[in-house]
Structures are given as C-alpha cells and as structure tokens.
N, C-alpha and C positions, 0 to 999 in steps of 0.2 A: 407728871404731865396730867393736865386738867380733861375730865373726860371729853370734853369741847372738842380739844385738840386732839385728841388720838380719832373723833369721828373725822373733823378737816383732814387730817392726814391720811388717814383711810381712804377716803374721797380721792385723793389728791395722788396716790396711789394706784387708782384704780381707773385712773384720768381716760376717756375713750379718745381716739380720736375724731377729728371732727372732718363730715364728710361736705360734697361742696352742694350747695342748694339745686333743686333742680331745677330745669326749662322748663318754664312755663308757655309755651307756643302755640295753647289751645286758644279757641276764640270762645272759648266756652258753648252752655249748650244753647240751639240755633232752634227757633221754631219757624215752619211753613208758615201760620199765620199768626204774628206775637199779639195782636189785636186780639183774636178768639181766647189764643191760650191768657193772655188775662183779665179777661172777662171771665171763661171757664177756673180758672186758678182762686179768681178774688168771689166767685159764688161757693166752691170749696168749701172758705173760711166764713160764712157769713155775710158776704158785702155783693153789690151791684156797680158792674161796670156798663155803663153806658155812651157810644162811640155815637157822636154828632158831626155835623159837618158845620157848623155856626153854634153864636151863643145863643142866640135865639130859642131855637132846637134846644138845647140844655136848659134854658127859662119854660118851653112849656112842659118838658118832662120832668123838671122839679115837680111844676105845679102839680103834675097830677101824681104827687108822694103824698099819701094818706098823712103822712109823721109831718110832711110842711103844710100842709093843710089844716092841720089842728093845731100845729106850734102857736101860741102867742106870743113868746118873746123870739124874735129871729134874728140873727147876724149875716151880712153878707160884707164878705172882702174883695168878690170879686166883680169887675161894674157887667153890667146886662146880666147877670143872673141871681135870682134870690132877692132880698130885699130885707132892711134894718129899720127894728122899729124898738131895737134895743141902745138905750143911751150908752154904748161902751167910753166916751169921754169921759161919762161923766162918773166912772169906775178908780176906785183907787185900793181896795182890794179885790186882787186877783179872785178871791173865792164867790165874789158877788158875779160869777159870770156863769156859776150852778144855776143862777136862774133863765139863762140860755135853753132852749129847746131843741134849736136847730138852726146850724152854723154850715154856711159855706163859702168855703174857705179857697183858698190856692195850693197846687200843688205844682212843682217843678220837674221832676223826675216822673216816668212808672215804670217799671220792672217785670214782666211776664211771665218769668223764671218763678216770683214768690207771689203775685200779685199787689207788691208792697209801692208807696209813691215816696219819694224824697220831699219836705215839707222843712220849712222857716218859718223865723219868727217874724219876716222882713213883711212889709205890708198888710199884717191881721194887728186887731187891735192888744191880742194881748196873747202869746203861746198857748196861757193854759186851757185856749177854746177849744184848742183840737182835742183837749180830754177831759174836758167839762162839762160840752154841750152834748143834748140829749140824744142828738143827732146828727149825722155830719155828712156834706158832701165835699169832694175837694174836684176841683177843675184844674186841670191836666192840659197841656197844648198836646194832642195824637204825635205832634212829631216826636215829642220829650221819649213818647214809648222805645226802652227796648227785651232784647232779647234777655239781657242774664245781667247780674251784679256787678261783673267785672265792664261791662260797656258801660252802664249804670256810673258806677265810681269814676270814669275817662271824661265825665261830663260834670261831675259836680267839685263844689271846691269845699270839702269840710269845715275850712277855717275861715269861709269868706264870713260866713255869721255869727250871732251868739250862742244861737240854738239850732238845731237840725235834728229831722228826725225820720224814720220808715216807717210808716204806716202801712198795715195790711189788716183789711177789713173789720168789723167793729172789735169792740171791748169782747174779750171772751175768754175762760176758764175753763178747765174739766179736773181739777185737780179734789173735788169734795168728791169720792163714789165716781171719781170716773163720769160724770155727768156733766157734757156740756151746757153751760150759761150764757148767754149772749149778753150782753151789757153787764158786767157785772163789777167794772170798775171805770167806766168811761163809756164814752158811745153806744149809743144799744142798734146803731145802725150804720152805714156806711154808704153812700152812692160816690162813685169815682168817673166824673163826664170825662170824655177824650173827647176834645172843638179839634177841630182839622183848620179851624180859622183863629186862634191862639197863636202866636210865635214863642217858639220858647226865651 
C-alpha cells in the first residue's frame, strides 16, 4: 500500500462525526445611531463621512475639499455633484485613468458595523477609478445605510454585476515597521456623502 493510501485510510478511520449547523437568530450587532457609528467608524480608518439632506449640500461640501480644489483632472459619476473635465471616452486603456485626481463616484450600500460602502462597476466609466484616482468620494442614498453586514448582504445581489466591491476608507498599509500609510496603493483619501434625497 502506497503511503498515499495508508494516510486516506487513516483519515477515513478516524472519520468525526458531523454535528448540525447552528441558529443563526441573531439580527446581528444594532447601533442607537448607525448614521454617527459610521461616520465615527469610517474617521477610524482614515476616511470622511458626511450626512446631507440633498445633492446640492454634498456639491458645496465637495467644493470646499482642499484635494478637489486643486485636482486638475476630475471624474464625476454622479449628476449634481462633482464635475468632469476628464475625457474618460475617450480612454481605452484602463491605466490612463492614473491621471485622475479625484473621482466621485456612486455608492449603493454603507455598512456602520465596518464603515465599508457596496460599489459596481454599473454607471462609472471604468471600475479601476475607484483605485486609481488620487482621491475619491462616493455618494450613498442615507436610506442604503445599515446596521451590520448581515442586513448589508439582504439587500445586495453579488451576481447582479461584473464587478463589486466594499470599500472602507482610503488606501492604507502598516505592514513595513508597523507604520501606518495612507494612500499607499490607491486612494490617499476618501469622503462618503449620505443625500437623504437619493433613493436607493
């Protein structure tokens, strides 16, 4: 008998039994106010949550972001906020979109639990802006907000897209010396609006 087989067998010998999965009956964890805790959650990690009641509101608190201010090349995906003065048509490799400054973008989901947002490739001109550009805001409808991952996932359809992905707060690292980085493979910044006048 090949030593293969005397390990299979072993195994196979020593078979456990299998016990039954458990109840899951929690509603997971609940915050007083999921609005604060992720605003509080997503400054944590590096990023800015900002709760508006209109897009308007979210256009003049872009404006007054130092990093949008100086951007020269800018992307917006989403209409009344931000503004494009970047030819992404006229793009046919993805890597020409490093010259993006600051991208705001759409966001579907946000999470409180992590301060992380559910994001597609459905209406931006091209996925790799969410980790190209130099900066990024994503726009959130306040209702998408919840409490934890498991309400989070009751809402989204992983297979409806190509692409999908959680986002929480910029690009960041501490694995050299234990030393955190901010932007150090993507984004060097984050802002996350929540419009109360968005529908999800």
């Amino acid at each position: 008998m090949s030593s293969r087989n005397q390990i299979l067998q072993s195994i196979r010998s020593h078979a456990i039994s299998s016990e039954p999965l458990p109840e899951l009956q929690t509603e997971g964890v609940l915050f007083d106010d999921a609005m604060a805790k992720f605003c509080e959650v997503l400054a944590m990690v590096g990023g800015r949550g900002v709760h508006v009641a209109t897009l308007a509101e979210a256009q003049r608190a872009l404006s007054q972001i130092p990093s949008y201010q100086s951007a020269k090349q800018r992307v917006s995906a989403c209409a009344g906020v931000g503004e494009t003065n970047f030819n992404a048509a006229a793009v046919t490799d993805p890597h020409d979109f490093e010259a993006v400054d600051f991208a705001v973008l759409p966001g579907l989901v946000a999470c409180a639990e992590n301060a992380a947002v559910w994001v597609t490739d459905e209406n931006v001109p091209h996925r790799v802006l969410y980790f190209l550009t130099q900066h990024l805001a994503l726009v959130v409808p306040s209702r998408s907000l919840v409490h934890n991952l498991g309400q989070a996932y009751s809402r989204i359809n992983v297979q409806s897209t190509r692409f999908s992905a959680w986002i929480s707060g910029p690009s960041k690292t501490a694995d050299i010396e234990q030393s955190l980085v901010i932007g150090a493979h993507g984004p060097r910044s984050l802002t996350v609006f929540l419009v109360d006048e968005l529908r999800y």
